[in-house]
N, C-alpha and C positions, 0 to 999 in steps of 0.2 A: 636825316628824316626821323623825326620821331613822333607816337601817336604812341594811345591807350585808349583799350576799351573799358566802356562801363556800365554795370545793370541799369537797361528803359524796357519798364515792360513793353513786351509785344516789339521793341524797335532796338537797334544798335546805336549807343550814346558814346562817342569820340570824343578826346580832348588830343589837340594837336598842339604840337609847339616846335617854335624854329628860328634858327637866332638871328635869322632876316624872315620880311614878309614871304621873299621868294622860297625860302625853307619850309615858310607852314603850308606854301601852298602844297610843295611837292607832297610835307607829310598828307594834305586831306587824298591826295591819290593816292599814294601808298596802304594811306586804310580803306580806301574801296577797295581797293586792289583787293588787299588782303582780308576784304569780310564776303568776297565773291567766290576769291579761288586762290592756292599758293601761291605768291608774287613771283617765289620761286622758279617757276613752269612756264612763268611767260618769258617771250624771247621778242627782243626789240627788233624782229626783221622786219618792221615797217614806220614810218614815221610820218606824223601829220601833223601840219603847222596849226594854229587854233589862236585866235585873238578873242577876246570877252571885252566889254563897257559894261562898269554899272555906278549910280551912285554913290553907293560905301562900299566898303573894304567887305563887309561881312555879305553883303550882297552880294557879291562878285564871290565869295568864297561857295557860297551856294552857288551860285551859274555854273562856276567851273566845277565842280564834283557831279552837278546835275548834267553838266556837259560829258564827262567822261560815261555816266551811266546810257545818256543817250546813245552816245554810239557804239556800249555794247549792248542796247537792248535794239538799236536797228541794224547796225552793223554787224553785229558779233565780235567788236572788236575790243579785245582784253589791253587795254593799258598796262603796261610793267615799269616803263621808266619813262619820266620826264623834264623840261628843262624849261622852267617856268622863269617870267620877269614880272613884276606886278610895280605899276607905277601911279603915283595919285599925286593929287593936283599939289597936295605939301604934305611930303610921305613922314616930317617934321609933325603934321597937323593930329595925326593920332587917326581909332579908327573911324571918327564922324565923317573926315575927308571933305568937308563943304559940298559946296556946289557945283564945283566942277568935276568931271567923272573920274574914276578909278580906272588903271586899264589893265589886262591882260596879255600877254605874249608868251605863246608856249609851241613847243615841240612835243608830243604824245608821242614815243616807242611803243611799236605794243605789236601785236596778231591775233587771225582771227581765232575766235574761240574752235578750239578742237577737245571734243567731249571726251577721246581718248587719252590726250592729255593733260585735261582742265577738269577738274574736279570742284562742281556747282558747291559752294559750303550755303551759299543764302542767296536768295536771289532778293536783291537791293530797287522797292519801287521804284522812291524818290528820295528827295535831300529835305528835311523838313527845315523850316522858319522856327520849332520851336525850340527852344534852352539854346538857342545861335548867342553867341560872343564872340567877338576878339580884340584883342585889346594887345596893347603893345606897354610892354615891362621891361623891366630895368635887365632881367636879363633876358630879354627877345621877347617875340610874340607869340601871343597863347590863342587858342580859341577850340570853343566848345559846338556838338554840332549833335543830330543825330538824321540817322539812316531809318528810312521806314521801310519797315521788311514784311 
């Protein structure tokens, strides 16, 4: 898993990268993770399956970070570790992906938020459409994202 942050005004700018699709996805949770509260602190004693459809790759890359956010701003529930598959119609095709969908398959570890031992660093709105990329390279896949906070 790896991520990096980067100055957006007013918002948090992420560049992930992983040397499969299914690495970058883990990296975009790892940086929620870690721009909410120490990755640290969470503890996988709960696990929940999660499927996503979307047209492109980078679609589906927002659904899923926007999906992790959802369920800790209904649920309270802190993501820590997970075990993602991402599969598209010709994973060969790059990340335009045609016309047929992109898909999702994951496992979310995680519990629910306890303020005694979850420490709020930014509370994360949503997953913005703006400076979105990813693109698949010679050595893996990269993609660029940012957090509106």
């Amino acid at each position: 898993m790896s991520f990096s942050f980067f100055d957006h005004t007013g918002d948090i700018g992420v560049r992930l990268t992983g040397r499969t699709l299914d690495d970058l996805f883990e990296s975009a949770a790892g940086a929620f993770a870690d721009s909410v509260t120490d990755p640290a602190r969470i503890e996988p004693r709960h696990a929940v399956a999660l499927s996503l459809e979307s047209p492109a790759v980078d679609l589906l890359l927002v659904d899923w970070v926007n999906e992790i956010l959802y369920r800790f701003d209904v649920d309270q529930f802190l993501v820590g570790a997970v075990r993602v598959h991402v599969a598209g119609p010709d994973r060969d095709a790059g990340p335009s992906g045609g016309a047929a969908a992109w898909r999702l398959h994951a496992t979310l570890g995680g519990e629910p938020f306890d303020p005694e031992r979850h420490t709020v660093k930014v509370l994360v709105k949503a997953i913005t459409y703006h400076a979105l990329e990813v693109r698949d390279g010679s050595d893996g896949w990269h993609a660029t994202m940012v957090f509106d906070i």
